[in-house]
C-alpha positions as CSV (number, residue, x, y, z in Angstrom):
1,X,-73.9,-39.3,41.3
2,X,-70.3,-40.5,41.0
3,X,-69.8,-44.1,41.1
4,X,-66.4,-45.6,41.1
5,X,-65.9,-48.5,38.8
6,X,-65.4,-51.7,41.2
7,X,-69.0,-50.2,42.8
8,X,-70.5,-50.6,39.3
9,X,-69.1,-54.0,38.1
10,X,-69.7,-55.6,41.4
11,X,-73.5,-54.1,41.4
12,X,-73.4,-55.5,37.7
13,X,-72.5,-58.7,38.4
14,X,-74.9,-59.1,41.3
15,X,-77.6,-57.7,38.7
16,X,-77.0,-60.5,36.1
17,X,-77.0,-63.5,38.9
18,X,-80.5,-62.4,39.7
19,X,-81.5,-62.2,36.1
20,X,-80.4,-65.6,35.2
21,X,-81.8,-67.1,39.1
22,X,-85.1,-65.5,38.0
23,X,-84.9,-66.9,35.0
24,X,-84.3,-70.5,36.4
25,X,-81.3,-70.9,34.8
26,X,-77.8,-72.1,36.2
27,X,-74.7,-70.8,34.9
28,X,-73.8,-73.2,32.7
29,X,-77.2,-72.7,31.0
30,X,-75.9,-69.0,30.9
31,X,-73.1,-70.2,29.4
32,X,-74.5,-72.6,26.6
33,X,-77.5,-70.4,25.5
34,X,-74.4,-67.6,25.1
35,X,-71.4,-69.0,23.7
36,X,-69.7,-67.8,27.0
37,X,-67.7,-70.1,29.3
38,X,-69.0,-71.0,32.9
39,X,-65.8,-69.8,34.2
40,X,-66.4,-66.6,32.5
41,X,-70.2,-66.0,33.8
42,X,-68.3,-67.0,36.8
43,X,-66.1,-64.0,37.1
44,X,-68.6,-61.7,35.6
45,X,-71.1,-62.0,37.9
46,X,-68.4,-62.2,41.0
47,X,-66.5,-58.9,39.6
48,X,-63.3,-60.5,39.0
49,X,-63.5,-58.9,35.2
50,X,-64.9,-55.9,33.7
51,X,-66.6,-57.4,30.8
52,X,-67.0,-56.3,27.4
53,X,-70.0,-54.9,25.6
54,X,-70.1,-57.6,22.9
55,X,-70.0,-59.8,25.9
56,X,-73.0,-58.4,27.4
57,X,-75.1,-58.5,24.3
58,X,-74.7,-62.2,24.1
59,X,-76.0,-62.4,28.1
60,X,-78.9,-60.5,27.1
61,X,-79.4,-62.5,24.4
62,X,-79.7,-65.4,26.5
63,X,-81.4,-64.2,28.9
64,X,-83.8,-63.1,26.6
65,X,-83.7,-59.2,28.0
66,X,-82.8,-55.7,25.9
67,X,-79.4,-55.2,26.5
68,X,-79.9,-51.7,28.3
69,X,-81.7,-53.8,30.9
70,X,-78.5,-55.4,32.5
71,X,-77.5,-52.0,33.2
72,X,-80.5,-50.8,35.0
73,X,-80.2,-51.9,38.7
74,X,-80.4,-49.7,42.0
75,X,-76.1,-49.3,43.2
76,X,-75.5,-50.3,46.4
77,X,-72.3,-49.6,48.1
């Protein structure tokens, strides 16, 4: 399957927004459990940045989830 990038971050970002709604938790909960800014959650989960791995770590941190699980979501173009 080849994926081009934008496809994957915006699918990413969409991912983590469901995590934290299922999880109850706004973004600036996001943000305080992580050490992340709101503005920052923000843009990740709208696909305005491609985040960092150290960056994701602390989202699955907070979220309370194995890191490889933000990366496991269906794509969809």
């Amino acid at each position: 399957m080849d994926i081009s990038e934008e496809t994957f971050i915006v699918n990413l970002g969409i991912h983590i927004r469901q995590l934290r709604e299922k999880k109850n938790m706004s973004q600036q909960d996001l943000a305080d459990d992580s050490g992340i800014t709101k503005s920052q959650i923000a843009r990740i989960e709208r696909a305005k940045i491609n985040t960092t791995v150290r960056t994701l770590i602390k989202i699955a941190n907070a979220l309370e989830i194995e890191p490889k699980d933000l990366l496991y979501f269906n794509i969809k173009d």
